[in-house]
N, C-alpha and C positions, 0 to 999 in steps of 0.2 A: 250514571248509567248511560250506556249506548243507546240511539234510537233504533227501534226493531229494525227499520230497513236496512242498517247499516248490521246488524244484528247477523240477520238472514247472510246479508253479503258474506259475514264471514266466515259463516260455516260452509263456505263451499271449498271443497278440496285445492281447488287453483288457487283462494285467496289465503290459504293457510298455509301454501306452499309459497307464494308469494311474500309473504310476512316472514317464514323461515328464510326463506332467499335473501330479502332484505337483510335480517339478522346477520348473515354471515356474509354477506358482502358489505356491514359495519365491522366486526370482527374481523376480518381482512384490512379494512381501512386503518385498522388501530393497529394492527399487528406491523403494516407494511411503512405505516407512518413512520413507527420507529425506526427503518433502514435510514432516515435523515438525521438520528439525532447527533451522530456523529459526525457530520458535514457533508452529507452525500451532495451530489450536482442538483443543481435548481431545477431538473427533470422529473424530481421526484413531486416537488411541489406540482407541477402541472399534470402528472401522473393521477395522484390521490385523490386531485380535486374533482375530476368527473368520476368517481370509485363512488365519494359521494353524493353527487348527484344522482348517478344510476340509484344507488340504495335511497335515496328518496320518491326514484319513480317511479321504484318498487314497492316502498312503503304506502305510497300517497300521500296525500297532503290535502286536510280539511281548514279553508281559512276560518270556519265556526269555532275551534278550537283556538285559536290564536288570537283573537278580536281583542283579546285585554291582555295580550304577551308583551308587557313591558322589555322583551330580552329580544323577540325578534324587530321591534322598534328600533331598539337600540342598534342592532343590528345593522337591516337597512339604514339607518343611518351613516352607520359609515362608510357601508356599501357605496351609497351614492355621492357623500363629500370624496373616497375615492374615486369615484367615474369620475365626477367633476374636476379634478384634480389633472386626470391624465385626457380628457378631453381638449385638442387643439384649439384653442382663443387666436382672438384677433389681440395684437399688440397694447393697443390701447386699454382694451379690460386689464389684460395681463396686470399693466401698470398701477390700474384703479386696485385691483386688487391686492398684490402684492408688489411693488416697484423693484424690492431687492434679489426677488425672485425671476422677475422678472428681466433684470440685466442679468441675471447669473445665465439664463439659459440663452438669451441676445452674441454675452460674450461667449458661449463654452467653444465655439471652431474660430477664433480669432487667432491663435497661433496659426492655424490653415488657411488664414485667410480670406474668412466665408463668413458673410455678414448675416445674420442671423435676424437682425433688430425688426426688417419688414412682413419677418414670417410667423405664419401664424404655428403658436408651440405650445405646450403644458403649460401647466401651472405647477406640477411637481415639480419637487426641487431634481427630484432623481426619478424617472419615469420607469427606467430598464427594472427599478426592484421594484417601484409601483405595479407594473403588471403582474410580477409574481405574487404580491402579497396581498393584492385584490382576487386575485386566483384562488387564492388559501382563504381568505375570508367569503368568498362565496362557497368553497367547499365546508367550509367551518357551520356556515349557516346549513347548508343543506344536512349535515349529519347530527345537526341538534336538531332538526325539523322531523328526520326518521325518526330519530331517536324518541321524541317526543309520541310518534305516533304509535312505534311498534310499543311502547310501553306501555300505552292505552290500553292495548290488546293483552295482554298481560306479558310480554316478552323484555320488561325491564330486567328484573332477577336474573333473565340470561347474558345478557348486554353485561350485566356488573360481571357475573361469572367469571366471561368471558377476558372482562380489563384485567380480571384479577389474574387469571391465569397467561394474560399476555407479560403483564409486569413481571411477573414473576420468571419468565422467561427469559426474559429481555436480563434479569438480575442475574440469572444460572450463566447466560450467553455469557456476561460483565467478566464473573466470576472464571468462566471459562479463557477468557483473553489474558486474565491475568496471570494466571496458575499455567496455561502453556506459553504467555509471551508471543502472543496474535497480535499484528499490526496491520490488519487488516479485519475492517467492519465487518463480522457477518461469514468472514472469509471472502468477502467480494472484493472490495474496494477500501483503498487510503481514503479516509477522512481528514480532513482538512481544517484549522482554525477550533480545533480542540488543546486544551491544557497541554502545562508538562504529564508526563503519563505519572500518575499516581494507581489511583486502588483500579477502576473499569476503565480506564484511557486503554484503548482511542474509540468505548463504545459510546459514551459521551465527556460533555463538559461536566464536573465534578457539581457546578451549581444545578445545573440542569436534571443531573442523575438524580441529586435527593430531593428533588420536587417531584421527578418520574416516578421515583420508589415510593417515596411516602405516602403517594396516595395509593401504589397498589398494598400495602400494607394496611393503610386503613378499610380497604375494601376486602382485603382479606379478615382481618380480625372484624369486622361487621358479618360475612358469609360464617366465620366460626361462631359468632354469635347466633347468629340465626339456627345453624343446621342443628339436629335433631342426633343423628346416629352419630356416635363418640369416633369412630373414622373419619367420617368425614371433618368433623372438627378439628381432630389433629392434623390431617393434611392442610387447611385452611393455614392453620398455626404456625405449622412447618412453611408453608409459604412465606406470610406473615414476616416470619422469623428471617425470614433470606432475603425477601425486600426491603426490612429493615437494619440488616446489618449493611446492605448496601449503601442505602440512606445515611447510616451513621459513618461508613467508613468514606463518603465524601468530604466529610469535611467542609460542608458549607455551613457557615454562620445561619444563613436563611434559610435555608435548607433544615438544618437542626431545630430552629425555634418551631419555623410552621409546623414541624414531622411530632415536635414534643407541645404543641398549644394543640394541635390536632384531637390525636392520642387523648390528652386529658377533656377536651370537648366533648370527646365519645363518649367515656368512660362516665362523665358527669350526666350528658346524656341519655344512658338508660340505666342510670342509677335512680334517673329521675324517675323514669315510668313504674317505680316500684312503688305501688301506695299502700298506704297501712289498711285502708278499707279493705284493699285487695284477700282473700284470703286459700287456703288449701293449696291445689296443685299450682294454681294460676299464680300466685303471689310468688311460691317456692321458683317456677322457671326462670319468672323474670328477676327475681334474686340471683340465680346461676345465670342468666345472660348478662348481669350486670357486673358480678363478680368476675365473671369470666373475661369481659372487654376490659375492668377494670389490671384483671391479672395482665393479659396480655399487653394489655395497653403500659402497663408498669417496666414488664418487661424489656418493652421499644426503647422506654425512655429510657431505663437505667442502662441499655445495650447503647444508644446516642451517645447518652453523657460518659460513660465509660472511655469507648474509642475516641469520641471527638473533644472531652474539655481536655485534653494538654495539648494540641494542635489549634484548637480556638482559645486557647490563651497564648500561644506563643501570635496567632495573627494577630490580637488584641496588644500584644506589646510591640508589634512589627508595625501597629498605627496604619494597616494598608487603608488608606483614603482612596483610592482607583476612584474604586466603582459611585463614591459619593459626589467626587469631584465632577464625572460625568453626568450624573442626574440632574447637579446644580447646574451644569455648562447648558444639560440640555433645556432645562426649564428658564435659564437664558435664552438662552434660541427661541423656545414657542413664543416666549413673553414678545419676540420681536415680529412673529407671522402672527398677530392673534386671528386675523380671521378665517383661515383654512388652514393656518398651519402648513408644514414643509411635504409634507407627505408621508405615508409610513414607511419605514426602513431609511430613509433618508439622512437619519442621526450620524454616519459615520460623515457626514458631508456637509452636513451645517454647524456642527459642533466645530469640528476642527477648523475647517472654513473662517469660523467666527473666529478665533485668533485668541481665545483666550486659553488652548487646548495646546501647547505647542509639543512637537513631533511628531513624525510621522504615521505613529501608530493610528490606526483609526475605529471609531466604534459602532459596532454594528447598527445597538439602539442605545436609548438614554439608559436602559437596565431600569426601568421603574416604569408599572403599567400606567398610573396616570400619567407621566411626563411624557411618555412614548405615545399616548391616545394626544397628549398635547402638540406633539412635533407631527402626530397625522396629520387632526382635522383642525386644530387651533384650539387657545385655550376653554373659550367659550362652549364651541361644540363637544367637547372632551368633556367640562362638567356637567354636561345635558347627560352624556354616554353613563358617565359615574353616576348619578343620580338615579336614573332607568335603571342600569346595571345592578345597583344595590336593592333597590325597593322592588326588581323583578326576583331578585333570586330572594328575596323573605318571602313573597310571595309562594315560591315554591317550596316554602322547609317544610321538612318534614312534621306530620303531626305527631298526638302521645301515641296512636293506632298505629303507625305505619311500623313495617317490623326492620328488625335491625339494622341490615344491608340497606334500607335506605337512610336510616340516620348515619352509618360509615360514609355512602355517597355523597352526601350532604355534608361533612363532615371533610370529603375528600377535594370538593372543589372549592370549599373556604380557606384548606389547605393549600392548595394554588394558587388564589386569588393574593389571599396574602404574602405567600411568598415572592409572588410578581411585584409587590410594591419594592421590591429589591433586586427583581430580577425581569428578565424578558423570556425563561421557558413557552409562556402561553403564546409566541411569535413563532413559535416551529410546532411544527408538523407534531410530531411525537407525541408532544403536551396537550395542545393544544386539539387536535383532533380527539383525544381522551378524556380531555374535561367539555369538551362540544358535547360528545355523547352521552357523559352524564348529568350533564346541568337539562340534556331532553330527559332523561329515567327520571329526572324529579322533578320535571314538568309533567311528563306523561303520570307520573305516579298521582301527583297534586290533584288531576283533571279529572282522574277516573270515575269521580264521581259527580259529576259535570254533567250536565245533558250538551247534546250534542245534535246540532241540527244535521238532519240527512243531508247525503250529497247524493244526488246522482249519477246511475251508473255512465253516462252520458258525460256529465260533468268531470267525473274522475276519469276517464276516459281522455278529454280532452286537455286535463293538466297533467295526467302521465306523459301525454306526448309530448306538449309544452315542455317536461322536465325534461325528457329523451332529446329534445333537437337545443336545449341547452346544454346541458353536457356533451353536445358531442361539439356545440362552438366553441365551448371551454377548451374542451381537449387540443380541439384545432387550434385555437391561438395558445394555450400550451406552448404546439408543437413548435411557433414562432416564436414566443416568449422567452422560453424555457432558457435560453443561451445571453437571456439581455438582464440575466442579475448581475449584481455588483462582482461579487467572487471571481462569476463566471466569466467575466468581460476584463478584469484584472489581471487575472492569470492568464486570458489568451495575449495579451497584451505584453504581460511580462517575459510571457515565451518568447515573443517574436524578440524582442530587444536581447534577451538574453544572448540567441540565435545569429542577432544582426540579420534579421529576417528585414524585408520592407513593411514596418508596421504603420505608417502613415495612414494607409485605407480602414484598418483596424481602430486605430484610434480614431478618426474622425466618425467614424459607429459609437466608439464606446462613449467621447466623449460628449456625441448628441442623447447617447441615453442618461451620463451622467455630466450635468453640466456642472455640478455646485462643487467636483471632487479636484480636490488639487493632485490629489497622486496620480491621476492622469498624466496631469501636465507636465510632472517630474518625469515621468517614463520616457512622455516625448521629448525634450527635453536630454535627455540620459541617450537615449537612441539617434535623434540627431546630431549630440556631440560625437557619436562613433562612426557617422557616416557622412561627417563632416559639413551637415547641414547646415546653412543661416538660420535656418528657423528655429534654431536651440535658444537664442535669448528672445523669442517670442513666447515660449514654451516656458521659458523660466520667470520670463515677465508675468504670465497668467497665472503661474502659479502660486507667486509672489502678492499678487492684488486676491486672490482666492483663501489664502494663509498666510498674511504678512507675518507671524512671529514663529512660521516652522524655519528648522535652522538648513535644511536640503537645499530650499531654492541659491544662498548664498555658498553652500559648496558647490553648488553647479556652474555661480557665478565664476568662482576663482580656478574652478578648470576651464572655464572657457577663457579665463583673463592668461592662465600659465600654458592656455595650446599658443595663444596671441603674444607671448612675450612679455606680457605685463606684469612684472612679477610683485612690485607696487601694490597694486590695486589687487593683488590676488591676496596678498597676505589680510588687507583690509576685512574683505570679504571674509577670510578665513577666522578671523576674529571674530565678527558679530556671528558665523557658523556656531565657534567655540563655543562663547555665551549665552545661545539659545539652546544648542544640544542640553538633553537632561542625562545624557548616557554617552562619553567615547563612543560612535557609531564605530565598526570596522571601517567602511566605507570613508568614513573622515579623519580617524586613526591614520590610513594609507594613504589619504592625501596630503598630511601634516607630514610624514613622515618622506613622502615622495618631492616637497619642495627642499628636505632640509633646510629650515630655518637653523640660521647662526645662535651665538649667545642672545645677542641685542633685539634678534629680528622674536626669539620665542618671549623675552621679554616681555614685548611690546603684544604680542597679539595673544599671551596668555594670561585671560584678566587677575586682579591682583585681591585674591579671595577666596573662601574656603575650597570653593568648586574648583576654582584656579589650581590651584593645588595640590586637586584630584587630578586634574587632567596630566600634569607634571607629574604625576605619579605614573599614571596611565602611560603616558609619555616614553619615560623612563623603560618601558621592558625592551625599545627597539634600539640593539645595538648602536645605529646611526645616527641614534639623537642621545645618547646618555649623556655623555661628556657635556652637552651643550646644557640639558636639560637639569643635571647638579649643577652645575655654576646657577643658575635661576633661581635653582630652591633656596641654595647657600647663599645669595644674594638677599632673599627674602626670611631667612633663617638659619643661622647658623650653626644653629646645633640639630637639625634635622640627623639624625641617626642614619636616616637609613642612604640619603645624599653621602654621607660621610664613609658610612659601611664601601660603600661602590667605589669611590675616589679609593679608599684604601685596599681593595682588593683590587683597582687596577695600577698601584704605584708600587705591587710587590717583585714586579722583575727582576729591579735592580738594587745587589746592596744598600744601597745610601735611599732606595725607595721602601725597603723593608722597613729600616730604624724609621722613617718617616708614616708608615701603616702602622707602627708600635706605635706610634703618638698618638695618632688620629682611633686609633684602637681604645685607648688609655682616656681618650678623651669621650669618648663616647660612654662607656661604661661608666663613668664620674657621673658625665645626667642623668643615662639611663641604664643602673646597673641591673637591671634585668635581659639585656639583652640579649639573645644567646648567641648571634652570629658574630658579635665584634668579642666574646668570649671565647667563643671555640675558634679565632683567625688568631686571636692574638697570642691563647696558647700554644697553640699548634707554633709558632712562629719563638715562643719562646723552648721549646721543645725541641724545634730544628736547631737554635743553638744551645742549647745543653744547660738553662735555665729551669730546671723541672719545678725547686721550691717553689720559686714564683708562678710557673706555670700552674701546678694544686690550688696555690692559694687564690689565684685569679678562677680556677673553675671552682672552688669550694666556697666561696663568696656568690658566685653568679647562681650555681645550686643551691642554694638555700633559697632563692629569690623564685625561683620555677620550679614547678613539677613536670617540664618537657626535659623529652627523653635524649635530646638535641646533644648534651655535654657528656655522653657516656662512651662514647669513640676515643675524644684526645685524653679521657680518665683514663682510662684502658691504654692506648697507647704509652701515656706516662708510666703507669706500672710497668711496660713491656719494659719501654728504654733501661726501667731500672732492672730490670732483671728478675721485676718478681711476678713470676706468672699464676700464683696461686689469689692475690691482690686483681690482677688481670682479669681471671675467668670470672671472681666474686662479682666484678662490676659488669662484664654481659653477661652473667648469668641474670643479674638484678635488670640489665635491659630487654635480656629474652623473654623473663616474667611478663615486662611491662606489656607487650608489643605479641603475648602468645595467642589473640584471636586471629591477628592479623597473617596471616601466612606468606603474602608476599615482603610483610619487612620481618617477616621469621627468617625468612629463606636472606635476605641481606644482612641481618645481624649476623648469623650464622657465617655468610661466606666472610663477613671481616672477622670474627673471631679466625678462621682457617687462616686468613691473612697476616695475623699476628701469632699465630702459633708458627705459621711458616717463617717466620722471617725470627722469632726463639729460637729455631730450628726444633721446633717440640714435631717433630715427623707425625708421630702415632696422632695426638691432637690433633694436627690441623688436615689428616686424613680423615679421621673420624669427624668432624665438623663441616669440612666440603663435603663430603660424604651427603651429612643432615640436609644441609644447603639444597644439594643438586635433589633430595627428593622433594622439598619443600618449595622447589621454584617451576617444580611440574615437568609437564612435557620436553619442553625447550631445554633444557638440561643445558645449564647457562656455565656449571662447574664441574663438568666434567674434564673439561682442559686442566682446569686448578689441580683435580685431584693424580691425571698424569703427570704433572709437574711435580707435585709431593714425591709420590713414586720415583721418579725419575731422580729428583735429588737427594730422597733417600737412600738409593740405592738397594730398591729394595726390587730384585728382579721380576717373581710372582705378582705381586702387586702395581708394576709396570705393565706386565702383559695383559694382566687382565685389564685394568683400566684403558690398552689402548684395544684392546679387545670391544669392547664396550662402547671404546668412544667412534670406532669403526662402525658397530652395528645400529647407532642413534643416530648418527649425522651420514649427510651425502658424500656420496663419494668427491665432489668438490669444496667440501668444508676447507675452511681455512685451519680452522683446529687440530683440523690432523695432522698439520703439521710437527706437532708434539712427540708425535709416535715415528717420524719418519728414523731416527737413532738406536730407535726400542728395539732390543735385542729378540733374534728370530724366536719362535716359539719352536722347544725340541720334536723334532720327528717321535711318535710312539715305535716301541719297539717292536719288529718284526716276528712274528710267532712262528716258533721253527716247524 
């Protein structure tokens, strides 16, 4: 119970408007959060975070109430390892502290030539994202801190409401991007560093979405449990229903377990508060509230497992290791700072950095909330965090009394928690300001019956203000802030090079906020080779001691060896590139491709190995290297098929190069007679000279071996040559079947049928089939030239005219096409009516 004086306070009309106020400028925080989760600019973070400061010094704030808040301990606590982090040291501590970290941020303006080692700097590995995510974690605190108060008051129940109906929006909004093909967040803005677009792309990342949803679904089916009038339930439900297909049609592994352990937590939950003691009406409700979480809850899951087990079995056979590989890189990396750790957000720069990560891709965070609290503050302070973290929030579970909606909420931020050990949602805005505010409704809930020492009208008076000229420093360094995250300082950067802007002055910004980042250094680096700067192989030097095992720095090297003449030393280079790339980049695609390496020279610098082999694959699509590129593989194998296919389709010129594609043909089929390409060249080739037996029996051999639809053209054709068209149609009619959803290889089937009917001279056929074609290939009316040519060699006058009729009113008057019709006989004058 509240103390009377605090009592009295708030039955007065200003403080009750005040606490509504509060209310909806948390509502606002949670709703507006979410414009980030799609990637909006680092503005937003700086935004939100005095949003909630304000609604705390509206709400107030009683430290009587907190004296044994294991969560807001924790809290402050990393509040201050981050201050301490991005506070300017003298060099020397720097050192005591972290030495490695400490050269990192000594060397980051060494390509510019700006010695660093005597000034005094951070200790963050990456400062420019430390200021925003100290930003976010002091907003973070202040909307659990309302949170916690206005539920005291009894204004939890509204707060959940409120998540509920924001998620649920937020799922409609998803739904709506899909169904109209919106690429744009909100209709505002491109988002950035979200997935390929699957089911809600680009309103978030697919892992992110069904952590978002999940819990507004469990907070919907906790409010359906609760309410009383059968409307209201069903719209709960129907909510419910729509954050959880959400949920399920992401498609995330983690996302699916927390959405479906959740769900059955609930459901077990107040299945429990049903006791046999219990009896009459009382017993009966909580039997239908139990039943009823338990229905819906059933529902969730079966709707989960439905949509997502044959997509989470094909990821389970696809072995995606990503996201594992990063947690362990990262919990390498803390293992190396233990005592404060790299800073928060800093993962994309120490991981890769540390060199066991290679390519350029880089990672936001570790993706796992204990590794990512290890990469903040270090391992040590991390399991202090963990330890507080867990034994605060048992502290606040819900009891057998409390009513439903708070066991969903409870329910909803274990859902998140857990999912985090897989994921980094709870590091944005979105998530994370939603589970802030209800891990305070079950604090505030927990407390209610709490006595509460008065505060003073005086008192409260004097930390509302205290909160008022905090938020508005927040917002102000925001306003400087906001532009020194990672993203943000990349992409200005990337511009200017793009541009061939003078990005020098740019970078030497970006990279004092990010010292430990090697794609900096590549940029500069990439920009001073275009502006023919010396300072490129300083740039590449740094980036090289930052990420010895990415494979960039060494194609940077052999463009600057091949601008120098050194064509030696470039190829060198280009090899240990080749070796370390995990992916043909484009980028080093076009530089393999731009020195022309010989036979001998692709030999030597493409290593001798499965990957090897890919790359000789990769290789192979660019005209300028094929030649070179077959002889290697054939060197290394000689029955490579597809090396073999190539040589023989490009030795078909010449007579004496034909009968020699016949062999090379013959031979490939012998290893691998399923082929379909050195089948359909070789018949085709026995076809042109008047070998048909042999040609059947080579495609009736190789058809039996596949079910592709590849061999049904030169089948077809062979019946033409013989003369039998009824043989002919049976075989694309059996290809038309195959290929009848597809409508653009409807429409191609179709026009080679017209093509072999024209050349039977089967006139009526191959009209009526171009005919099919041209409606089948849409607008572009690709065959209507064909079908005036029928006309035309028919001799069939009406059917000329119209066709060039037709093919005048589709195409421009500059069509080349029309040309068809320039012979076409005039169309008769009507006759004159006397």
């Amino acid at each position: 119970m509240a103390s009377p004086s605090d009592t009295e306070n708030e039955e007065l009309p200003w403080h009750r408007r005040r606490s509504q106020l509060a209310v909806s400028v948390l509502l606002s925080l949670m709703f507006g959060a979410a414009m980030h989760l799609g990637g909006a600019g680092m503005l937003s973070v700086a935004l939100w975070s005095p949003v909630a400061m304000i609604a705390l010094a509206l709400a107030g704030f009683a430290p009587a109430l907190h004296r044994r808040d294991l969560l807001l301990r924790a809290a402050l606590i990393f509040i201050g390892v981050t201050a301490l982090q991005l506070v300017p040291l003298p060099p020397a501590l720097l050192r005591a502290m972290d030495s490695q970290l400490a050269d990192w941020s000594a060397r980051a303006l060494v390509p510019l030539r700006m010695d660093r080692s005597t000034q005094w700097r951070a200790l963050h590995a990456d400062p420019g994202n430390g200021y925003s995510d100290l930003q976010y974690a002091v907003g973070a605190l202040a909307a659990f801190l309302a949170a916690t108060r206005l539920a005291r008051r009894g204004a939890g129940e509204q707060l959940v409401r409120g998540a509920a109906a924001i998620t649920t929006i937020v799922a409609l909004i998803g739904f709506g991007h899909k169904l109209g093909a919106i690429d744009k967040l909100f209709g505002f803005y491109s988002p950035f560093e979200t997935s390929p677009p699957e089911l809600l792309t680009p309103i978030i990342n697919q892992n992110h979405l069904s952590n978002y949803l999940g819990i507004g679904s469990l907070l919907c089916v906790g409010l359906a449990s609760n309410a009383t009038a059968l409307p209201i339930k069903f719209a709960y439900g129907i909510a419910g229903f729509v954050c959880v297909s959400g949920a399920a049609l992401s498609f995330s592994r983690a996302g699916v377990a927390s959405t479906i352990g959740a769900h059955v937590m609930l459901a077990a939950w107040l299945a429990a508060r049903v006791k046999p003691r219990r009896k009459g009406v009382t017993k009966q409700r909580h039997a239908r509230l139990a039943m009823l979480s338990a229905a819906l809850g059933g529902a969730a899951i079966a709707l989960v497992l439905f949509f997502s087990w044959p997509l989470l079995q094909q990821a389970n056979i696809r072995n995606d290791t990503t996201k594992l590989s990063y947690i362990w890189a990262g919990a390498r990396v803390a293992a190396a700072h233990p005592l404060f750790g790299s800073g928060s957000g800093a993962a994309y720069a120490v991981i890769t950095a540390d060199g066991r990560e290679p390519g350029v891709f880089t990672a936001e965070r570790a993706e796992s909330l204990p590794v990512d609290l290890a990469l903040a503050v270090g391992p040590l302070i991390a399991l202090v965090l963990c330890v507080l973290g867990v034994v605060g929030l048992w502290r606040i579970r819900p009891s057998r009394k409390s009513p439903a909606w708070v066991n969903a909420t409870a329910c909803a931020v274990a859902a998140a928690i857990v999912h985090n050990l897989l994921d980094f949602s709870l590091w944005l805005g979105a998530t994370g300001y939603l589970v802030a505010v209800l891990a305070g409704v079950l604090a505030g809930e927990s407390s209610r019956d709490d006595q509460e020492e008065s505060t003073s009208n005086r008192q409260s008076k004097s930390l509302r203000f205290a909160l008022s000229i905090a938020a508005i420093i927040v917002a102000a360094a925001g306003i400087t802030t906001s532009k020194s995250a990672y993203f943000v300082d990349r992409a200005r950067v990337r511009e200017l090079v793009q541009h061939n802007g003078d990005a020098f002055a740019a970078l030497q910004v970006a990279m004092t906020r990010h010292p430990a980042d090697a794609y900096l250094a590549l940029l500069g680096a990439k920009h001073a080779l275009q502006r023919g700067d010396r300072r490129a192989g300083r740039f590449i030097n740094h980036a090289m001691w930052l990420a010895p095992r990415w494979p960039a720095p060494h194609e940077l090297i052999a463009k600057l060896f091949l601008l120098q003449g050194r064509r030696e030393q470039a190829l060198i280079e280009l090899r240990i590139a080749l070796e370390r790339d995990v992916d043909l980049s484009g980028t080093l695609f076009s530089l393999v491709v731009s020195v022309r390496p010989n036979q001998q020279e692709l030999a030597r610098i493409i290593p001798t190995t499965p990957r090897g082999d890919a790359l000789l694959a990769s290789l192979s699509a660019s005209p300028a290297l094929v030649e070179a590129v077959d002889a290697v593989i054939l060197e290394r194998s000689a029955t490579n098929p597809d090396a073999l296919f190539r040589v023989a389709a490009r030795a078909q010129s010449t007579p004496e190069g034909k009968r020699r594609a016949r062999e090379i043909y013959q031979s490939i089929l012998r290893t691998h007679p399923e082929h379909i390409g050195a089948a359909y060249a070789l018949s085709t080739l026995m076809i042109e000279a008047g070998q048909l037996n042999e040609a059947e029996a080579v495609l009736a051999r190789t058809q039996a071996r596949t079910s592709s639809t590849g061999l049904f053209y030169p089948m077809a054709t062979l019946h033409a040559r013989r003369d039998n068209p009824e043989a002919m149609r049976r075989v694309m009619q059996q290809w038309l079947e195959r290929v009848s959803s597809d409508f653009d290889e409807r429409a191609r089937v179709l026009g080679l049928l017209g093509e072999l009917e024209l050349g039977m001279r089967s006139f009526g056929a191959a009209f009526a089939a171009f005919e099919q074609a041209d409606i089948a290939a849409g607008e572009n009316h690709p065959y209507i030239s064909r079908i005036v040519e029928v006309a035309r060699q028919s001799g069939d006058v009406p059917r000329w005219r119209g066709a060039c009729a037709r093919l005048r009113e589709l195409t421009a008057t500059d069509d080349p096409r029309r040309a068809a019709c320039d012979n076409a006989p005039a169309q008769q004058a009507p006759p004159v009516a006397p």
